[in-house]
C-alpha positions as CSV (number, residue, x, y, z in Angstrom):
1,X,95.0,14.7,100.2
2,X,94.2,13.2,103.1
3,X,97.5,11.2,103.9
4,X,96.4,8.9,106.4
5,X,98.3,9.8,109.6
6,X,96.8,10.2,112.9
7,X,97.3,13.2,115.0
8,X,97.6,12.7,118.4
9,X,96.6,15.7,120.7
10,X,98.8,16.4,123.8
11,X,96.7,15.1,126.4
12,X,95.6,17.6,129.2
13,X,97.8,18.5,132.1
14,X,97.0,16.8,135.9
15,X,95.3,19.6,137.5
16,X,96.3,19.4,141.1
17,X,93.5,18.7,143.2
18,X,92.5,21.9,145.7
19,X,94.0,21.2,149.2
20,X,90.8,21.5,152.0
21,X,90.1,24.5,153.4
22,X,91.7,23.3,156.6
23,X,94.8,22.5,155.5
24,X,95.3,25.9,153.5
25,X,94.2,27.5,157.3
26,X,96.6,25.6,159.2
27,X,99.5,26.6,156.8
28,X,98.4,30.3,157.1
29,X,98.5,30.2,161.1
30,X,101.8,28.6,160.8
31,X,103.2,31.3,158.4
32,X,101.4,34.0,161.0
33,X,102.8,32.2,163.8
34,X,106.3,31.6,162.6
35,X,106.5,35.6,162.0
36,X,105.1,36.9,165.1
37,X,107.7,34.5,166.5
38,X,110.6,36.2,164.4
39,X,109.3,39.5,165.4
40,X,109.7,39.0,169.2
41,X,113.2,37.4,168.6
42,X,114.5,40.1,166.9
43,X,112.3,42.9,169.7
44,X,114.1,41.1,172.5
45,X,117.7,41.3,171.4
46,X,116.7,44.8,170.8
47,X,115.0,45.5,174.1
48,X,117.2,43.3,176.2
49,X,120.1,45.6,176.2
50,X,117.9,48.7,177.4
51,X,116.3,46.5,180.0
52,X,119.4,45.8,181.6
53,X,120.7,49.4,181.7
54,X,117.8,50.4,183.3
55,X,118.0,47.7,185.8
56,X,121.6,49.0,186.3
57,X,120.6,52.2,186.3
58,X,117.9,51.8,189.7
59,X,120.4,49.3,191.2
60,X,122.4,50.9,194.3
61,X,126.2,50.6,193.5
62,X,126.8,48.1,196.1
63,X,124.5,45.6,194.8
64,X,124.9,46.1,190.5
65,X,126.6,42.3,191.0
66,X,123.6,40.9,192.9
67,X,121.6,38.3,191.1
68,X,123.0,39.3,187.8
69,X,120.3,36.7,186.5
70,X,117.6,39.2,187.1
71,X,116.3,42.0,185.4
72,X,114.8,43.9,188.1
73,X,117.2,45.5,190.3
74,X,117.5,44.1,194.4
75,X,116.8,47.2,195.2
76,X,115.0,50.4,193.5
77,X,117.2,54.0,193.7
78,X,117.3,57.1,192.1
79,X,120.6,58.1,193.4
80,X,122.6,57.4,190.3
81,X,120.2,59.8,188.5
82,X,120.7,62.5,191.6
83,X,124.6,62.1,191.1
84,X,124.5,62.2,187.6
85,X,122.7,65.6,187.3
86,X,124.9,66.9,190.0
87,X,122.3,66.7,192.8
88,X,124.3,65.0,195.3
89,X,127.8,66.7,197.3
90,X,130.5,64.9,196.5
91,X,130.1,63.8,200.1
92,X,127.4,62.0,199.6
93,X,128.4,60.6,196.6
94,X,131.2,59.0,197.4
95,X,128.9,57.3,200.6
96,X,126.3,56.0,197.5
97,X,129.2,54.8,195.1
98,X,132.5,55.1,196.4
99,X,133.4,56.8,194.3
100,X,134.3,60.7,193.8
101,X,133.9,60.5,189.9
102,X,131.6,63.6,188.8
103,X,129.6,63.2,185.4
104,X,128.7,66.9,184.4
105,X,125.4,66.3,183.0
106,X,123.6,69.6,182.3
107,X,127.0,71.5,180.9
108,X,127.2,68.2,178.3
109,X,123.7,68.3,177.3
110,X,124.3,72.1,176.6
111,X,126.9,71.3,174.3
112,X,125.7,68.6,172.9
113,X,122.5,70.4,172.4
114,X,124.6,73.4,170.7
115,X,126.7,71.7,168.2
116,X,123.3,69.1,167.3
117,X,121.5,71.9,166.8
118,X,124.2,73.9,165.0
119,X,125.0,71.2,162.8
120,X,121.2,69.8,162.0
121,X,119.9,73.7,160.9
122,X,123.2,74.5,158.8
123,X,123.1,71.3,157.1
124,X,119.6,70.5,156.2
125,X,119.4,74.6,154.9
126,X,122.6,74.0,152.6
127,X,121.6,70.5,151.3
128,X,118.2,71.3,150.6
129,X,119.4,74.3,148.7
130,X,122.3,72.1,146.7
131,X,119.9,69.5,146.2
132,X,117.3,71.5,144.2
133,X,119.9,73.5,142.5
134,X,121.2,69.9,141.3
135,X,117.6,68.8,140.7
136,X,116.2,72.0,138.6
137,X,119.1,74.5,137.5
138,X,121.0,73.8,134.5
139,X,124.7,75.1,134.3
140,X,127.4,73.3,132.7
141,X,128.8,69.9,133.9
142,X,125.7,69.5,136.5
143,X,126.0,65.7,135.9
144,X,129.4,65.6,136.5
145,X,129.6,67.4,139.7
146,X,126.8,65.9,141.1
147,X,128.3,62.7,140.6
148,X,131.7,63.4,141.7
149,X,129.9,64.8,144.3
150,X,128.2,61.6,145.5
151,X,131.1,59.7,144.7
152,X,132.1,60.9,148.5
153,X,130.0,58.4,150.0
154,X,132.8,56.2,149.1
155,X,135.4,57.6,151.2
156,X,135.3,56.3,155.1
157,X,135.4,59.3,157.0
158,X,138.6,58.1,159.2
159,X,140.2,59.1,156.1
160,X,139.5,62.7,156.2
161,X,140.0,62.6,159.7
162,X,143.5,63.5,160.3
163,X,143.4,66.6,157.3
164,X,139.8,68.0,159.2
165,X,142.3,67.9,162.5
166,X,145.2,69.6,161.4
167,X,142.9,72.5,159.5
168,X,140.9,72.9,162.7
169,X,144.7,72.9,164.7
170,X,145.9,75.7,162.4
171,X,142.8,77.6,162.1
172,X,143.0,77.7,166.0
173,X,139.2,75.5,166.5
174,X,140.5,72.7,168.8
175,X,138.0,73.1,172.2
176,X,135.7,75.3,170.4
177,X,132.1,74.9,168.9
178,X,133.3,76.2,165.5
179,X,136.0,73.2,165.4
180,X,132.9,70.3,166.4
181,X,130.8,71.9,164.2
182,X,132.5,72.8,161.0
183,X,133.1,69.4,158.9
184,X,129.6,68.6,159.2
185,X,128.6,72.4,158.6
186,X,127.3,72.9,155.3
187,X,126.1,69.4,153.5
188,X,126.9,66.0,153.1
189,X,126.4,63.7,149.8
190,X,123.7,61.7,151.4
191,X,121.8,64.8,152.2
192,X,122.2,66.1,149.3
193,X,121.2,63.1,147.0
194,X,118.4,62.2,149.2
195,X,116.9,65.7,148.8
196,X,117.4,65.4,145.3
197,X,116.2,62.3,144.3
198,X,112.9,63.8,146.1
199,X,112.7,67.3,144.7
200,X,113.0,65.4,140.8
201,X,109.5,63.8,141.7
202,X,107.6,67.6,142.2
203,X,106.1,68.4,139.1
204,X,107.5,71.9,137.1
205,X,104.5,72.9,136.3
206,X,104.0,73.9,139.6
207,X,107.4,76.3,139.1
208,X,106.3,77.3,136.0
209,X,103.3,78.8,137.4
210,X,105.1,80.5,140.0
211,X,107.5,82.2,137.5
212,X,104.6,83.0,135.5
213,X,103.8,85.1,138.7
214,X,107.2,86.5,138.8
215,X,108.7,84.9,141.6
216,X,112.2,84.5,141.1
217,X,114.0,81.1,141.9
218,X,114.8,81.6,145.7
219,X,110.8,82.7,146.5
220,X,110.2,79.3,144.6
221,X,112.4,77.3,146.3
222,X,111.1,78.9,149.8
223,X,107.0,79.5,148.9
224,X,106.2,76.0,147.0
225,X,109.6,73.8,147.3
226,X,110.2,74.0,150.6
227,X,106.3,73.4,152.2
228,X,105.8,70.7,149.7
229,X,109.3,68.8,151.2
230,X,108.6,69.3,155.1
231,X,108.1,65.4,155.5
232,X,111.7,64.3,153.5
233,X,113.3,67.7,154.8
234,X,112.0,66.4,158.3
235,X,113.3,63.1,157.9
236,X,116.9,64.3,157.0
237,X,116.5,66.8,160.1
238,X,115.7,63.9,162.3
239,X,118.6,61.0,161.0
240,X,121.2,64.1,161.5
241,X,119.9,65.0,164.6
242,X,119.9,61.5,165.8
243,X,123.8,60.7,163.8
244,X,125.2,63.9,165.2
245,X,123.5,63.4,168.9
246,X,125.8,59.9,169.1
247,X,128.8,61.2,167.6
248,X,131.9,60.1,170.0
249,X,135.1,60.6,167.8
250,X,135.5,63.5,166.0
251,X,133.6,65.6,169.1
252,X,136.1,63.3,171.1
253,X,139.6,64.6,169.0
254,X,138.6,68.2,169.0
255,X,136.1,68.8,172.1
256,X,137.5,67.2,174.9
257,X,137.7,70.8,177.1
258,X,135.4,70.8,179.6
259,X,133.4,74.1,177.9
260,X,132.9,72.2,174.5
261,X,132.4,68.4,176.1
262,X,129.4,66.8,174.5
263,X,127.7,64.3,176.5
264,X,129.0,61.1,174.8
265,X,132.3,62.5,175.6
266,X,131.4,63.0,178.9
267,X,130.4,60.0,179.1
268,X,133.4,58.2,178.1
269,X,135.8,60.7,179.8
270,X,133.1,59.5,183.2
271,X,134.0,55.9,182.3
272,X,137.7,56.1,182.5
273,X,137.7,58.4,185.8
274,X,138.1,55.4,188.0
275,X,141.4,53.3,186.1
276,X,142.4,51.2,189.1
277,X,138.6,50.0,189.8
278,X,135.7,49.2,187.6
279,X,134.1,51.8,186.4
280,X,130.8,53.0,188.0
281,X,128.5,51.0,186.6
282,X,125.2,53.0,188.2
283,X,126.5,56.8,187.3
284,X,127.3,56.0,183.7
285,X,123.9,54.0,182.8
286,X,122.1,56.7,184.5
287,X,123.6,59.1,182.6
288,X,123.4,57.2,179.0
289,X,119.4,56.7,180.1
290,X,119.1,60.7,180.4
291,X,121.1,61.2,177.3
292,X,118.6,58.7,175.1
293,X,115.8,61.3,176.1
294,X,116.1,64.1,173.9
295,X,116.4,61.3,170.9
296,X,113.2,59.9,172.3
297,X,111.4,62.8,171.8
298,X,112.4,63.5,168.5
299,X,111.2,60.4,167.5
300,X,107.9,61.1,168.7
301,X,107.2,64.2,167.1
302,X,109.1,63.6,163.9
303,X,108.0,59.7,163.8
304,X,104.7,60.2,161.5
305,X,106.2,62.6,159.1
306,X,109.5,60.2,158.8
307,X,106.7,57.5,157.9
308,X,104.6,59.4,155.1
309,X,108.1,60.7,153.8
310,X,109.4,57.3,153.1
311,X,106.0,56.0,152.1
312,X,105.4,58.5,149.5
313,X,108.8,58.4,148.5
314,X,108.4,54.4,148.2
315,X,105.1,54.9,145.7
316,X,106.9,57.2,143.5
């Protein structure tokens, strides 16, 4: 029965009227605009710093305090680099500097280039072998482990610190490779659960076919695991390369003989040579220039693969 109520409909919502074409340009440039502008903020306070070391760098000794305003040096020398990598008498060095402080450059990058090397080949080997054992194995408590295992990241690494010392004391290690080398030796969590997370993406079937074959679980891991990883296994190489190359402390406590000194030892044992004077300015940004090198070129050659690593890992 009709009762003889109205309805009333909800009346349409205000559709906003569509802003000009110009308008929605202008807002776009501004947006474009505003982050082009972040980008070079945040390029300079990232370049700045290098720019003025290598102005200090080309600047003779004697003039490092001239015009501090500028960033190109008074005058343009290479004699901090010739001191640094020993090409100078100690004659002549103390005429370009006044000082007699020596910076060992080649023995350092030796070292440094001994233990890096040491350190990136032991650890990316052992973590990428842990890592797929954690990702594909089954044994009892896996889980557990693992996560105990990753549960490290938690703990600074000043606290292990003093224990790492005193076992590298007893076992007789202190100014020897074997005592720089051996905490980072064999695998870290983060090595170990970035490896992992990677190797849970590959599809089994492609170990399954393998075993079909009879190949056994280490031909897997080295004939299909291992070329299918080369972009996250080179990305681990490279950020342990890179973590290892600027290491001060620990190579610091145990390394500081002058057969084991790495170069950011060196560096810091350069800096505190001259205690009653400033320290020389020119030697020591020389020598922190040449030590950025051999990162430099590991970024070039490892810089695409780091890319498609994190890309694919970022799609899966």
């Amino acid at each position: 029965m009709y009762s003889g109520e109205t309805t009333v409909l909800d009346a349409p919502a205000a559709v906003e009227p569509a802003l000009p074409k110009f308008v929605l340009r202008r807002r776009r440039k501004s947006r474009s605009a505003l982050g082009w502008l972040t980008i070079a903020f945040f390029l300079l306070v990232t370049v700045l710093p290098l720019l003025w070391v290598l102005r200090t760098a080309l600047t003779p000794p004697a003039q490092i305090y001239s015009s501090p305003e500028s960033l190109t040096p008074p005058t343009v020398t290479d004699d901090n680099f010739e001191r640094v990598l020993g090409l100078m008498t100690t004659e002549e060095a103390v005429a370009a500097s006044g000082t007699a402080a020596q910076l060992d450059f080649p023995s350092a990058l030796k070292n440094s280039f001994i233990v890096v090397t040491l350190i990136t080949v032991a650890m990316v080997s052992f973590s990428s072998m842990a890592a797929y054992a954690f990702a594909r194995l089954s044994f009892p408590l896996r889980n557990a482990i693992f996560y105990l295992f990753v549960g490290a990241l938690l703990v600074p690494p000043i606290v292990t610190l003093i224990p790492n010392f005193v076992l590298m004391r007893d076992l007789g290690w202190i100014n020897t490779y074997a005592g720089i080398v051996a905490p980072h030796f064999l695998m870290t969590p983060f090595a170990v659960f970035f490896l992992r997370q990677f190797f849970l993406t590959l599809p089994s079937e492609l170990e399954e076919a393998a075993r079909l074959d009879g190949a056994g679980r280490i031909r897997t891991f080295a004939s299909i695991i291992v070329p299918l990883s080369v972009g996250p296994i080179a990305t681990l190489a490279t950020l342990t390369f890179v973590t290892e190359w600027n290491d001060f402390l620990w190579p610091f406590i145990v390394g500081q003989g002058e057969g084991t000194r790495t170069l950011t030892v060196a560096l810091g044992v350069f800096r505190s040579s001259t205690p009653q004077g400033a320290p020389d300015w020119g030697g020591l940004m020389g020598g922190s220039l040449l030590s950025a090198v051999p990162i430099l070129i590991v970024f070039m050659f490892a810089a695409r693969r780091m890319i498609n690593a994190l890309t694919y890992t970022g799609l899966k």
